[in-house]
C-alpha positions as CSV (number, residue, x, y, z in Angstrom):
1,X,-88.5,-51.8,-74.7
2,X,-84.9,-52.2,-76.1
3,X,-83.3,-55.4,-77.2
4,X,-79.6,-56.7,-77.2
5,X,-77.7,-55.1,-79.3
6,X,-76.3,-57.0,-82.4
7,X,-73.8,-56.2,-85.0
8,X,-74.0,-55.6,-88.8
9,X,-70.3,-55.4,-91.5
10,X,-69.4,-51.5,-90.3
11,X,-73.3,-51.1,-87.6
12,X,-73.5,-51.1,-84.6
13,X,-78.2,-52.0,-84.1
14,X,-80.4,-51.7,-81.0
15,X,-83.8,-52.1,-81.9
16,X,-86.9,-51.3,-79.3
17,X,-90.9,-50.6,-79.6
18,X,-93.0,-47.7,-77.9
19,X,-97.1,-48.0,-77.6
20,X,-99.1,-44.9,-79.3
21,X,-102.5,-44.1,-79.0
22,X,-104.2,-45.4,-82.4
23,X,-105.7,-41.7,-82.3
24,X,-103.6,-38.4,-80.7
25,X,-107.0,-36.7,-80.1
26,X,-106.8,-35.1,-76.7
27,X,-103.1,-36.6,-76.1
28,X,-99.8,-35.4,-75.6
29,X,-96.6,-37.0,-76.8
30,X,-94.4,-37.4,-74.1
31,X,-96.9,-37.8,-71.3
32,X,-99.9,-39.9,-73.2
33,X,-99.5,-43.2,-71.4
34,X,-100.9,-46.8,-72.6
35,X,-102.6,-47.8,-69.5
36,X,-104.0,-44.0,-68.8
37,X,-107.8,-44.8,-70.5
38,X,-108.4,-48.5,-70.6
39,X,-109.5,-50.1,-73.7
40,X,-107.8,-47.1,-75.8
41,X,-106.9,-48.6,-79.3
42,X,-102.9,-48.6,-79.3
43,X,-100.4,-49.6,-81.7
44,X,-96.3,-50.1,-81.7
45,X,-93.9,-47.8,-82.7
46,X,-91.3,-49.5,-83.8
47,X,-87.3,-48.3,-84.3
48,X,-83.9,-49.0,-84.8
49,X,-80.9,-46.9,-84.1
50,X,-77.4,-47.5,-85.5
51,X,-73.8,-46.2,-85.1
52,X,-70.3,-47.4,-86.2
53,X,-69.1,-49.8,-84.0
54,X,-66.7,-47.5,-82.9
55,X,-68.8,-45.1,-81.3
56,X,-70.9,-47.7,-79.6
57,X,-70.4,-46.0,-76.0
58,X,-70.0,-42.3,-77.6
59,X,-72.6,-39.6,-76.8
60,X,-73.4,-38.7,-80.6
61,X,-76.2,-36.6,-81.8
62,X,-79.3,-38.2,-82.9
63,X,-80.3,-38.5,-86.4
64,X,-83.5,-39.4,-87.3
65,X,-84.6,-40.6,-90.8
66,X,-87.9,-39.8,-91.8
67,X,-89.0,-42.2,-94.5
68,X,-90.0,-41.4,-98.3
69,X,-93.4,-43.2,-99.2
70,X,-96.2,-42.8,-98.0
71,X,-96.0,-46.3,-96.6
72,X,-92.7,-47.6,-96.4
73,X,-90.7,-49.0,-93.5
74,X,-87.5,-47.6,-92.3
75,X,-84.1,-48.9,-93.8
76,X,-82.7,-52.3,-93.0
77,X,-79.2,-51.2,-94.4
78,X,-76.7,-54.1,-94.8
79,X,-73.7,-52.7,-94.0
80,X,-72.4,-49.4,-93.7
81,X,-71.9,-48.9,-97.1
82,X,-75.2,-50.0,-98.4
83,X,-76.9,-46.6,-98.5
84,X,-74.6,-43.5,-99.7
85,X,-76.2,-41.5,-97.1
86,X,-75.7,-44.1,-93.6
87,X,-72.3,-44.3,-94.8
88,X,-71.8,-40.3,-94.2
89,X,-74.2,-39.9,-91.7
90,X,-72.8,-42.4,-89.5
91,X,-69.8,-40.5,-89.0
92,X,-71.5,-37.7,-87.4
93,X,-74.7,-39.4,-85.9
94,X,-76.4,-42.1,-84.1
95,X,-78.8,-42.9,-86.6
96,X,-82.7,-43.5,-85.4
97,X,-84.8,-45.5,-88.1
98,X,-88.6,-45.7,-87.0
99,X,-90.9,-47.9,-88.9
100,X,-93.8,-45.4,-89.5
101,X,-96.9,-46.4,-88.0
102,X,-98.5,-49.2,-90.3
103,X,-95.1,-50.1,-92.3
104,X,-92.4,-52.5,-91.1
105,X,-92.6,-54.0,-87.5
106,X,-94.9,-50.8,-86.2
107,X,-98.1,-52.4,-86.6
108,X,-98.1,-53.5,-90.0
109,X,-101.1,-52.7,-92.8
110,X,-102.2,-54.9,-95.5
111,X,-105.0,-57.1,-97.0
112,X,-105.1,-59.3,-93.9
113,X,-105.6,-55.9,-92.0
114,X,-108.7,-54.9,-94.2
115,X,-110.4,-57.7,-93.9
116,X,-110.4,-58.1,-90.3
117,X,-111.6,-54.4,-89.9
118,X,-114.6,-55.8,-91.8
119,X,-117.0,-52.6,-93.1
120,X,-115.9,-50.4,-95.7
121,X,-116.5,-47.2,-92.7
122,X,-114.7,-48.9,-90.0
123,X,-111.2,-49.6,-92.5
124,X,-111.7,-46.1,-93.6
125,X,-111.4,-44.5,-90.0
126,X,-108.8,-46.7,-89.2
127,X,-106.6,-45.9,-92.5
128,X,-106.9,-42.0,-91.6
129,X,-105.2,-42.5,-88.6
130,X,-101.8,-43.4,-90.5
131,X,-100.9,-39.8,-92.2
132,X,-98.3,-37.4,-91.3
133,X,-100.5,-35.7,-88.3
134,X,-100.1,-38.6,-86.4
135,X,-96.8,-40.3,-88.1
136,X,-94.9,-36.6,-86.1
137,X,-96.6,-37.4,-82.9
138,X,-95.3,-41.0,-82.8
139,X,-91.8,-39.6,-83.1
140,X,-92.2,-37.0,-80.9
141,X,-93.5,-39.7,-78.7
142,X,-90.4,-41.7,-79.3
143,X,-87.9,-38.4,-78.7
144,X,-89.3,-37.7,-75.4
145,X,-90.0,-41.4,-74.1
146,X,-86.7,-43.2,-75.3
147,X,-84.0,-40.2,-76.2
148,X,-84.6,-37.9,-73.0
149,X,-86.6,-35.5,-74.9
150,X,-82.4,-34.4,-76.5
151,X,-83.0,-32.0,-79.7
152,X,-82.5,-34.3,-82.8
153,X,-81.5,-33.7,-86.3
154,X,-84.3,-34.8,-89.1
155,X,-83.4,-36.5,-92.3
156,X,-86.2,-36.2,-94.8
157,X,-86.3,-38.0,-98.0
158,X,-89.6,-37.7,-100.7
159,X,-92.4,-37.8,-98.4
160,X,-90.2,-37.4,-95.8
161,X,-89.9,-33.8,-96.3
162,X,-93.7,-33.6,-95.9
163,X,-93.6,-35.1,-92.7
164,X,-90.8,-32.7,-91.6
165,X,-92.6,-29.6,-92.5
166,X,-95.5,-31.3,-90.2
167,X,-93.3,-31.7,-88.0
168,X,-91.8,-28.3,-87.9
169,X,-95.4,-27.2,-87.5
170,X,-96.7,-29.0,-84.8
171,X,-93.0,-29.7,-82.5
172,X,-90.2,-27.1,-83.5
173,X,-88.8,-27.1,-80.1
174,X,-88.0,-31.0,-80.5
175,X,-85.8,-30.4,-83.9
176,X,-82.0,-28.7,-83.9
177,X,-82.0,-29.2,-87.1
178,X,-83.4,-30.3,-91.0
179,X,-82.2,-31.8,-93.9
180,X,-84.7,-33.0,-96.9
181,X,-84.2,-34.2,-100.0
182,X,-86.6,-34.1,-103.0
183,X,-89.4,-33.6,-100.6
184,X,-90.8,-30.2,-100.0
185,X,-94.6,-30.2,-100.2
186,X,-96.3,-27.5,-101.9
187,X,-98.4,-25.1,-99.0
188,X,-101.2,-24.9,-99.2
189,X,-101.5,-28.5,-100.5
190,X,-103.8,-29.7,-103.5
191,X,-103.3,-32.8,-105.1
192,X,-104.9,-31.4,-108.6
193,X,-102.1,-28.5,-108.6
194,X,-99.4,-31.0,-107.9
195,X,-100.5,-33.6,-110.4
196,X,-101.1,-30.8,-113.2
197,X,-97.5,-30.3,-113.1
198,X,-96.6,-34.3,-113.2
199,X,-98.2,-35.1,-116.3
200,X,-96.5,-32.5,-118.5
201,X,-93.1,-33.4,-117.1
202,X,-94.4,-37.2,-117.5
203,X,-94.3,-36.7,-121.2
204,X,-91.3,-35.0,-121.5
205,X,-89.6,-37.7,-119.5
206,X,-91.3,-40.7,-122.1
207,X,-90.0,-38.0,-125.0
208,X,-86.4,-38.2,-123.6
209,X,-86.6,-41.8,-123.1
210,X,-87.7,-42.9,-126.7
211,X,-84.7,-40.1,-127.9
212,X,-82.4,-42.0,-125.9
213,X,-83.5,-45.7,-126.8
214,X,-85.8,-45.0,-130.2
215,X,-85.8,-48.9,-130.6
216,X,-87.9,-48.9,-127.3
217,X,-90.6,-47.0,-129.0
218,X,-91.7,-49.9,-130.9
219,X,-91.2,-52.5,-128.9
220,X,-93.0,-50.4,-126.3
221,X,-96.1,-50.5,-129.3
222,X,-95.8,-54.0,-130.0
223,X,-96.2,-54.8,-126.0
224,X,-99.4,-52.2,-126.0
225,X,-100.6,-54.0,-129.0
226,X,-100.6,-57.3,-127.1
227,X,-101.8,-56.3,-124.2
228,X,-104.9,-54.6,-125.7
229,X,-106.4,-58.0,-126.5
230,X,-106.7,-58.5,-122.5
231,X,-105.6,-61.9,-121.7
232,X,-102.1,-61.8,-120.1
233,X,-102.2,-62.2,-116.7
234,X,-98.9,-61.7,-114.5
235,X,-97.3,-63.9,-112.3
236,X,-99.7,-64.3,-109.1
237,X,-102.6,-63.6,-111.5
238,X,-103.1,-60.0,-111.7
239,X,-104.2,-58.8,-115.4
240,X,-101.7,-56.9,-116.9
241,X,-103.5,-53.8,-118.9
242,X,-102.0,-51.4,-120.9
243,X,-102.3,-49.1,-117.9
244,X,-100.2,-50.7,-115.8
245,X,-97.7,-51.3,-117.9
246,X,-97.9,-47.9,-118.9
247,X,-96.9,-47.4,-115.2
248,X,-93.2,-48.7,-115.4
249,X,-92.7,-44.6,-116.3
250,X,-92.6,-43.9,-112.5
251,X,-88.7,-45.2,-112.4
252,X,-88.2,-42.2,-115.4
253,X,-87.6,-40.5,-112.0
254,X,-84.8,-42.4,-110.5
255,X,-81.2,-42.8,-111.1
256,X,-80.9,-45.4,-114.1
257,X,-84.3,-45.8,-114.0
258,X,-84.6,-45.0,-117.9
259,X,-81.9,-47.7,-118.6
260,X,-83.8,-50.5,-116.3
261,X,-86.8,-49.7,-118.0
262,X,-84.7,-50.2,-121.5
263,X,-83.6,-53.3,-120.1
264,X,-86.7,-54.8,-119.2
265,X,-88.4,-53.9,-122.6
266,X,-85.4,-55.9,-124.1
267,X,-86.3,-59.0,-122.4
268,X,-90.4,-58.9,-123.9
269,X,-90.0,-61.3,-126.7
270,X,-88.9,-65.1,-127.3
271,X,-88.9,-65.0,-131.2
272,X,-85.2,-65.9,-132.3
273,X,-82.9,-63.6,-130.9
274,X,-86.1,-61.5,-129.4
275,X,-86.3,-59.0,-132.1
276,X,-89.6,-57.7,-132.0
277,X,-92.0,-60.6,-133.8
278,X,-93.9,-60.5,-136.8
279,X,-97.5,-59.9,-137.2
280,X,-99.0,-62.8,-135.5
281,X,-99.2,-64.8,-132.3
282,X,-97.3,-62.5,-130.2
283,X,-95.7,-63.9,-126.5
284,X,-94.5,-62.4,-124.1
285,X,-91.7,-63.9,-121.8
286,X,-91.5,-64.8,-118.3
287,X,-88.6,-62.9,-117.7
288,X,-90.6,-60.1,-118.8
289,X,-93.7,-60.7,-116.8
290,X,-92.2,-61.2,-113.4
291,X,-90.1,-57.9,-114.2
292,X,-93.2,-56.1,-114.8
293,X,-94.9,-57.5,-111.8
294,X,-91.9,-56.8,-109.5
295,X,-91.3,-53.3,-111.0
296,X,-94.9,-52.5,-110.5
297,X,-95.8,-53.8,-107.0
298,X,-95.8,-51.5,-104.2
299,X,-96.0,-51.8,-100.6
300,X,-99.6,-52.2,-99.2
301,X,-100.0,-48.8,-97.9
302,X,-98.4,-46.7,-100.8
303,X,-101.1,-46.7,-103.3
304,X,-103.9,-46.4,-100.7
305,X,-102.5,-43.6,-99.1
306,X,-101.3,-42.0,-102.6
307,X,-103.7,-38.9,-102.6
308,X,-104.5,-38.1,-99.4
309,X,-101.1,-37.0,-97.9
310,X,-101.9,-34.5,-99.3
311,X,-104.9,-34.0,-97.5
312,X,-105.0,-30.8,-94.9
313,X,-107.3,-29.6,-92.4
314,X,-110.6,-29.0,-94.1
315,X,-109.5,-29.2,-97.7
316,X,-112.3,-30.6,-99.5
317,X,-112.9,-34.0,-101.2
318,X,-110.3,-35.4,-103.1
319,X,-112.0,-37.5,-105.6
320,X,-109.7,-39.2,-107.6
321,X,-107.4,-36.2,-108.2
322,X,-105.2,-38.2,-110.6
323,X,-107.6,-39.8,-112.7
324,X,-109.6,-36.8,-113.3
325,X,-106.2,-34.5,-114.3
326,X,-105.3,-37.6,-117.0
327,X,-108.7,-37.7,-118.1
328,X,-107.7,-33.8,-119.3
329,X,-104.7,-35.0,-121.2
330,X,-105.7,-37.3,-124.5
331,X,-102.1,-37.7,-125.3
332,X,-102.3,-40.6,-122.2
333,X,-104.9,-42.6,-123.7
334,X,-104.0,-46.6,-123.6
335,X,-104.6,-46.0,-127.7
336,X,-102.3,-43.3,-127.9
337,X,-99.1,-43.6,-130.3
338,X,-96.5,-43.4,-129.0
339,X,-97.5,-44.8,-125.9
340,X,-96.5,-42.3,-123.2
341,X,-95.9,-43.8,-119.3
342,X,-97.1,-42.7,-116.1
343,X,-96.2,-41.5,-112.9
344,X,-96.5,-41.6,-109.4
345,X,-100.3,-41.4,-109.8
346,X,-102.8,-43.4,-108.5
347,X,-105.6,-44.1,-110.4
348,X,-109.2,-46.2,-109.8
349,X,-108.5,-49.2,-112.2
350,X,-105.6,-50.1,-109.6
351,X,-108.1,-51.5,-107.0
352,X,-110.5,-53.3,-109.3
353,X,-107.1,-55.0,-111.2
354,X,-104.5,-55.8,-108.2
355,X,-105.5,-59.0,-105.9
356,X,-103.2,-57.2,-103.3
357,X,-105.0,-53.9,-103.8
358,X,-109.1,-55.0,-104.1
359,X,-109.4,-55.1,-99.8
360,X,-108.5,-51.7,-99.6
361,X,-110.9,-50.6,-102.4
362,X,-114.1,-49.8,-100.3
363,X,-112.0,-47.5,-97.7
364,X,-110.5,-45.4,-100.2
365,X,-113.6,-44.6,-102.4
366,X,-115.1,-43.8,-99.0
367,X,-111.9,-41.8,-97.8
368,X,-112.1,-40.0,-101.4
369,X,-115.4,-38.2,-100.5
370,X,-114.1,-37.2,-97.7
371,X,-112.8,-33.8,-96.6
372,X,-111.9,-33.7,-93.1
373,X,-108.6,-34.5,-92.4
374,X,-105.6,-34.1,-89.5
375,X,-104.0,-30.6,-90.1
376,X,-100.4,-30.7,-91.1
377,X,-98.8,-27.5,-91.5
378,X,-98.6,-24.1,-89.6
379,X,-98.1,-21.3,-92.1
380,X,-97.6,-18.9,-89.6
381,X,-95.4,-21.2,-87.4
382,X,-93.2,-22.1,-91.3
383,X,-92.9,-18.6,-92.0
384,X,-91.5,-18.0,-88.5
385,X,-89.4,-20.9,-88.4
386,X,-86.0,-20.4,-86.7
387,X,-84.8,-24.4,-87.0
388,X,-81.9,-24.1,-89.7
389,X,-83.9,-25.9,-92.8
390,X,-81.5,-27.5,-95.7
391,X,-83.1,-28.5,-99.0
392,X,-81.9,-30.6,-101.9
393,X,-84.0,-29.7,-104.6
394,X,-84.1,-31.5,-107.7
395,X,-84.6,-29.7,-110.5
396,X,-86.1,-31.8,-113.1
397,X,-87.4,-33.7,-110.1
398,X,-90.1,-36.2,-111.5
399,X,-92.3,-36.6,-108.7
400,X,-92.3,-33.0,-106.7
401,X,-91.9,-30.4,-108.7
402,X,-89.0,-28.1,-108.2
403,X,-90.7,-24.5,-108.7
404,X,-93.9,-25.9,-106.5
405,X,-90.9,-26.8,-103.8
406,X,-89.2,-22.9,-104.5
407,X,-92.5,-21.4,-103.7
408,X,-92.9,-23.7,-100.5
409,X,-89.4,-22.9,-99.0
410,X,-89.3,-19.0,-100.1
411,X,-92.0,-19.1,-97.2
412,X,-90.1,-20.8,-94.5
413,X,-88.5,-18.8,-92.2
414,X,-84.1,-20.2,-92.1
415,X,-84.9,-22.4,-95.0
416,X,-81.8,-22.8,-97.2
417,X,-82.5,-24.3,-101.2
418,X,-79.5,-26.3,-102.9
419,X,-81.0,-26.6,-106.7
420,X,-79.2,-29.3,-109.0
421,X,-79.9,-31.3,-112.3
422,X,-77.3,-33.5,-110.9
423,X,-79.7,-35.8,-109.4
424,X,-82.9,-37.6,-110.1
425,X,-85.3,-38.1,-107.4
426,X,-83.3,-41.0,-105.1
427,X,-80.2,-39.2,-105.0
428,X,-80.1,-39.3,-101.7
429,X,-79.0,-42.6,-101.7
430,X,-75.7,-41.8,-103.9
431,X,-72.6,-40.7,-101.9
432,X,-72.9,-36.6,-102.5
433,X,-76.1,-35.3,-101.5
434,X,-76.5,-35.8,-97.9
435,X,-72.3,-34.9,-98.0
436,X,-73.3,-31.9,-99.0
437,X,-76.0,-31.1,-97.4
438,X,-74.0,-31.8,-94.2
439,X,-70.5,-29.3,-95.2
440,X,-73.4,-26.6,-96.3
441,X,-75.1,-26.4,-92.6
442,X,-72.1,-27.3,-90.9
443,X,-70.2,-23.9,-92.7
444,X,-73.0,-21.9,-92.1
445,X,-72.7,-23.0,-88.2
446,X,-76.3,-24.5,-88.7
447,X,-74.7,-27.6,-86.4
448,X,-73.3,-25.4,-83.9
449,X,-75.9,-26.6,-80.9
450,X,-75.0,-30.2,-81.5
451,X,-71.9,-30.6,-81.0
């Protein structure tokens, strides 16, 4: 169901909703329908599409924008301008922006949604159902339902470019194209390889950072210090430990992340003009506190989720992968001087310390001893892809590692790899890399179908 369209500074927006089945088992996309076996557990699949208003009657090729995460809603751009990659892509496309199911308007996920499940089994089963397996089939769903089954071009930022190599796995025939950016999952998956390689480049990222700020690194002690006597609390009332402040690191991996992080560190103390204070009473600011809570809340699916998308087929137990790849590197100790930061890691302290966290706990210790999970991707099928693939790959990417990604891609069949330093992990959402991502398949006649 489609509503009126509506108008944002340089958009044109249609927004609509599709049922899915809650579980794919035993249906098709395309010809699964909601009143086909009564009392089925459905949910919405929720979208957006968006064009310049000058093209509001034009016959453009579809775009869709498969969302980094796991656990984040599609875009609600401002205006045209407002992500570097709209602004290019709207040129060229009609622009489709699903809400992945659980995130955004397509039946949303969080505390309230845990409770009511009630047992600890019941919000596990219900939480597997909202990985990349099933994330593919709901746009599949959508392409055949709502866009007349037309071919579309996939977008795939972070996570993204997991769910597009599911995708290529599972629906090839529905994609004339692929772009991703910073996203190409290692294959086979396994989240202890992946986070082997994150904690090595986690320290060299807190190494350049206190080279570039070496004021930081004691201020960054001092904070520790205070911490360590376990008595702030943040606002909303979550404690803040030395662990999660030790997670601010995660935005080493964006654009300017180092120099927010600098910024924020700068805000820590009240003492005259907020030099660090002498020994003593130490405070720390409000301005400080809400910037550490902001910059260290997530949305309610992200850490739950975390591990497990990289779950495949009949991989095993997970078992904290994280936690038990830290616990091998003493250097990350909340003791340990200088204080290094972490990651995009989850870890077990985060659902016994965040309020917003603690109803998800029981599901996720259960889903961690679990190993039977959705399968994702089709070796055989990757290696004999023929859908023209185009990679940005990040080279001192923080959160997927570029040489895991290599090793990924020089196994997909028509898979093209642009490698840069240029770019930290968001650089997507500059004005460059989907520009040129776009020229490169466009020159190589990649487009060619479309248009």
């Amino acid at each position: 169901m489609a509503s009126q369209g509506y108008y944002l500074p340089g958009l044109y927006v249609e927004e609509g909703s599709v049922p899915v089945p809650l579980d794919w088992a035993d249906s098709e996309p395309g010809s699964w329908r909601p009143d086909g076996n009564p009392g089925e557990p459905t949910i919405s699949c929720f979208y957006r599409t968006i064009c310049s208003p000058e093209h509001v009657h034009d016959d453009l090729p579809l775009l869709v924008y498969l969302q980094g995460g796991p656990g984040s809603g599609g875009p609600r751009p401002l205006d045209s301008t407002s992500d570097g990659w709209i602004a290019e892509a709207v040129k060229h496309f009609r622009i489709v922006l699903p809400d992945q199911r659980g995130t955004g308007r397509s039946s949303a996920i969080d505390s309230h949604t845990m409770r009511a499940l009630g047992q600890p089994q019941a919000q596990a089963s219900y939480l597997k159902h909202f990985l990349a397996d099933s994330i593919v089939r709901d746009f599949e769903h959508l392409r055949r339902t709502v866009f007349a089954g037309r071919a579309w071009v996939t977008l795939g930022q972070s996570y993204g470019g997991f769910l597009t190599l599911a995708y290529l796995s599972a629906f090839p025939e529905g994609v004339a194209a692929s772009f991703t950016t910073g996203g190409i999952p290692h294959v086979p998956a396994d989240p202890t390889e992946v986070y082997a390689h994150t904690f090595p480049r986690m320290k060299a990222k807190t190494e350049a950072f206190y080279q570039r700020y070496p004021q930081d690194r004691e201020r960054v002690a001092a904070i520790a210090d205070r911490l360590s006597q376990g008595d702030v609390t943040l606002p909303g009332g979550d404690p803040l430990t030395v662990e999660r402040f030790q997670t601010l690191g995660a935005d080493l991996g964006r654009q300017s992340g180092a120099a927010r992080l600098h910024w924020l560190l700068d805000t820590a103390f009240l003492e005259d003009d907020g030099s660090i204070p002498a020994k003593g009473d130490v405070v720390l600011s409000d301005a400080f506190l809400e910037g550490v809570r902001t910059a260290t809340a997530s949305t309610p699916l992200y850490w739950p989720l975390q591990e497990f998308i990289y779950a495949d087929g009949d991989c095993g137990p997970i078992r904290w992968a994280g936690q038990r790849v830290r616990d091998q590197h003493p250097e990350f100790r909340v003791d340990s001087s200088p204080l290094l930061f972490t990651g995009e890691v989850i870890f077990p302290w985060m659902f016994e310390q965040e309020e917003a966290l603690k109803p998800f706990a029981p599901a996720v210790n259960l889903l961690m001893e679990d190993g039977h999970w959705g399968r994702l991707y089709d070796q055989n099928r990757l290696a004999s892809n023929s859908v023209p693939l185009q990679a940005a790959v990040y080279f001192d990417d923080l959160y997927v590692d570029s040489g895991m990604q290599l090793d990924t891609l020089s196994r997909v069949g028509n898979s093209h790899a642009w490698v840069t330093n240029q770019f930290e992990h968001d650089g997507l959402h500059g004005n460059q890399v989907f520009a040129h991502l776009y020229g490169e398949a466009l020159n190589r006649g990649d487009l060619e179908r479309l248009f």
